[in-house]
C-alpha positions, 0 to 999 in steps of 0.5 A: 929509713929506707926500702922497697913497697911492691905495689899490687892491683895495677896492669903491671907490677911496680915496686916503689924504692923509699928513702924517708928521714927526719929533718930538723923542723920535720920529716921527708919521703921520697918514693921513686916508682919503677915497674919491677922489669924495667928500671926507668922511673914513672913516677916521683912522690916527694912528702916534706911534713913538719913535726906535727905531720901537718902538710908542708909540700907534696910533689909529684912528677911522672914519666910523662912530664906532668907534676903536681904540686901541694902546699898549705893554703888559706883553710886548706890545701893548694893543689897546682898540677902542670902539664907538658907543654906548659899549661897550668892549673889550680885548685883550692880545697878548703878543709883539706889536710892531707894529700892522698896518692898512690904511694903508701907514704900517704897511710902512713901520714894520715895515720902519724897526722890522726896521732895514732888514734881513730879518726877521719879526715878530708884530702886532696886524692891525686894521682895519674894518669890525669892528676886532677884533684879530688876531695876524699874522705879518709878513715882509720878504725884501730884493731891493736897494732893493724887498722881498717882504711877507709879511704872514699868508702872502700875499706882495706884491711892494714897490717902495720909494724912498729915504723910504717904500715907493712901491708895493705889489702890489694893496695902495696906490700913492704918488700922484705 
């Protein structure tokens, strides 16, 4: 699968082009983010789940030069976030089972890890401009195919097709 989700409500339009696809012991995305009139890249979100949706690794590098690394740790998430120049830190999120970023591929893991149902969960929330970890609360309310996103109390209306969400209140839009 692959296509192109523009991202709405920043200072400057982005379209996020995604290639995702199943492996043998799980499924992958790659999203590369551009702004729509430059065609340099700001930011890399790489998602690797196993089948059962659960968390393998999340990386993600911006234009800056700083990444951030997610992997399963002891009774949670293992966030480590590198910064030009060398510096390194970690953090342990006990509890934590998904990562939270600002591609849509995020809404689309929580949904495939809750197994289509209603429910919540606790994720790491990482993101630019400083990447430092949060621990955020994440939502799904089911209304037939499109749901309500709860995400840290915020609520966003979510129109989903039969393969990944299609839109999202003020969030992204599947580009068509």
């Amino acid at each position: 699968m692959r296509g192109d989700y523009r991202i709405l409500g920043g200072p400057h339009p982005l379209v996020e082009s995604f290639v995702a696809a199943p492996g043998p012991m799980g499924w992958r995305y790659v999203g590369r983010v551009r702004q729509t009139n430059d065609p340099s890249e700001t930011l890399l979100v790489d998602y690797t789940v196993d089948a059962r949706w659960n968390l393998v690794r999340f990386r993600a590098l911006d234009d800056e030069g700083n990444e951030a690394v997610v992997v399963p740790g002891e009774g949670g998430l293992q966030v480590v976030v590198r910064r030009p120049g060398g510096s390194e830190r970690t953090w342990a999120f006990d509890g934590a089972t998904a990562v939270w970023s600002p591609s849509p591929c995020s809404l689309l893991l929580v949904d495939r890890l809750l197994g289509g149902r209603e429910g919540s969960l606790e994720a790491v929330r990482l993101g630019p401009p400083a990447w430092d970890p949060e621990r955020w609360t994440i939502a799904l309310e089911r209304h037939g195919r499109n749901l309500d996103l709860i995400v840290d109390g915020r609520r966003l209306e979510v129109r989903r097709g039969p393969e990944q969400p299609i839109s999202a209140e003020a969030w992204f839009e599947l580009d068509a």
